[in-house]
N, C-alpha and C positions, 0 to 999 in steps of 0.2 A: 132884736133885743137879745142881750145876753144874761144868760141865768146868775146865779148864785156861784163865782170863783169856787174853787176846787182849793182847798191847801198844799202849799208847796213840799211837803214832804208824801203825799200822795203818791200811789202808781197809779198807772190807767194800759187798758191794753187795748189792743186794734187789731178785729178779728183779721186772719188773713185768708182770703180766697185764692182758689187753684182752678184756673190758669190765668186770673185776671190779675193779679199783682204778686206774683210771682215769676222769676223769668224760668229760660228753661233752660236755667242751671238748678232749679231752685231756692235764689236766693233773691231776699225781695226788691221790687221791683216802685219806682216812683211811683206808679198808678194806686197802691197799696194808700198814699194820701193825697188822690185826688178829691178835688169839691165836686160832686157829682151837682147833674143839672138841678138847678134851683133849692141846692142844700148849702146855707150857710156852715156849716161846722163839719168836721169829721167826725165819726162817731166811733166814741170808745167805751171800755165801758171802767168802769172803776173798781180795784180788786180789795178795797178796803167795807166795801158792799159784799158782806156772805156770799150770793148769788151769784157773781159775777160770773164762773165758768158755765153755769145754767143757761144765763143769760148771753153767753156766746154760743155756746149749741145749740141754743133756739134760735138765732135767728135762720132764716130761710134759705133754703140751698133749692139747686134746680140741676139740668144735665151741666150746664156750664158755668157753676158758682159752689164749688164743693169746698169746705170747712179745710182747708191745710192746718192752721197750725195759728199763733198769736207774736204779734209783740207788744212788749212791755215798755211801756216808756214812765220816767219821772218828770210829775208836774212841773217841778223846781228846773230840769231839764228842757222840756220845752218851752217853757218861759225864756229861758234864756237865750233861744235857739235867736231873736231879733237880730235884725240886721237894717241897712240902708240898699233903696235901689234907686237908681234916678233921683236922689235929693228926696224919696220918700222912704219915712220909718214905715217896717214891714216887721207885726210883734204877732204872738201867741196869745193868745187865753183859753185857759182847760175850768170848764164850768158843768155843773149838772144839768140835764137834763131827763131825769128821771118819770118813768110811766109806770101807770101799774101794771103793766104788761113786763119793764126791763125797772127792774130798781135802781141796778146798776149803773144804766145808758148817763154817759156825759158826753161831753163835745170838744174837741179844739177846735178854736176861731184861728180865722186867720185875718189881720188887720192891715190894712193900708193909712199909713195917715188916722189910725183911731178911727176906720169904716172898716165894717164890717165886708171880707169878700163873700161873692156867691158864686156857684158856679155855675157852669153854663153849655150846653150841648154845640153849641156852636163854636163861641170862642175863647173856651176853657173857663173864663173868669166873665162874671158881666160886673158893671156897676164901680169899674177902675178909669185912672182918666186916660185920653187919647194918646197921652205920651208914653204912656205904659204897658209895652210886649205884651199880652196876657202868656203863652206859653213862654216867654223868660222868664217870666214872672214867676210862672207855677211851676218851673221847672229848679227853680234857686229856693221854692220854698221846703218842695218836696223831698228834694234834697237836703238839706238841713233834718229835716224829720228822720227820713231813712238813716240818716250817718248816725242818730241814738237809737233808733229801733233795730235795726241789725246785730249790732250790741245782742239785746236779748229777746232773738225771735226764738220762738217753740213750736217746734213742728208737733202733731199730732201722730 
């Protein structure tokens, strides 16, 4: 199910971790928007929420998941990021998902045909049909992402 739409004139940022989405040039890396296993949405958080930088230095770091730096992306931007693969529409949705833990916390979806993807430990994406690569798949959408987030990443 997806939340409540985000407005298109919105930012949203996508914390970025060092050395998992980052390459080693430093500059970001596809996995920055992977669907990690069994999460429908990426999570970002939203910067028209006071909290938002709060709410990215709280989330949890470990030896090998340290805080680098952000990017910023516009709603209205990835909205627009769709495209076609195999005769299937591949579209965006940036919506809230807010806790009272993260006020800020929203998500972009990423949609096949108006289904919702998930992803998957195994084979990147679950719940797409047979005819469809999953790492083609996630690798055309991530891309797309990356080419507006690089734009304006902020390192820490």
């Amino acid at each position: 199910m997806i939340d409540k739409p985000l407005s298109d004139n919105e930012d949203v940022v996508r914390a970025i971790f060092s050395p998992l989405m980052i390459d080693e040039n430093g500059n970001l890396s596809r996995a920055a928007f992977s669907l990690r296993h069994n999460e429908d949405y990426i999570s970002v958080c939203r910067t028209s929420v006071p909290t938002w930088l709060e709410d990215v230095h709280s989330i949890p770091e470990n030896e090998n998941r340290k805080l680098f730096g952000y990017c910023v992306l516009n709603v209205f931007s990835v909205r627009s990021l769709g495209f076609y693969y195999r005769n299937y529409n591949v579209c965006f949705e940036v919506c809230e998902k807010h806790t009272p833990k993260n006020k800020s916390h929203a998500g972009i979806f990423v949609l096949l045909n108006n289904q919702v993807l998930k992803g998957d430990r195994k084979t990147i994406l679950k719940n797409i049909p047979e005819d469809v690569p999953s790492d083609a798949l996630s690798m055309r959408y991530q891309r797309r992402l990356l080419d507006i987030a690089a734009k304006k990443f902020i390192v820490l």
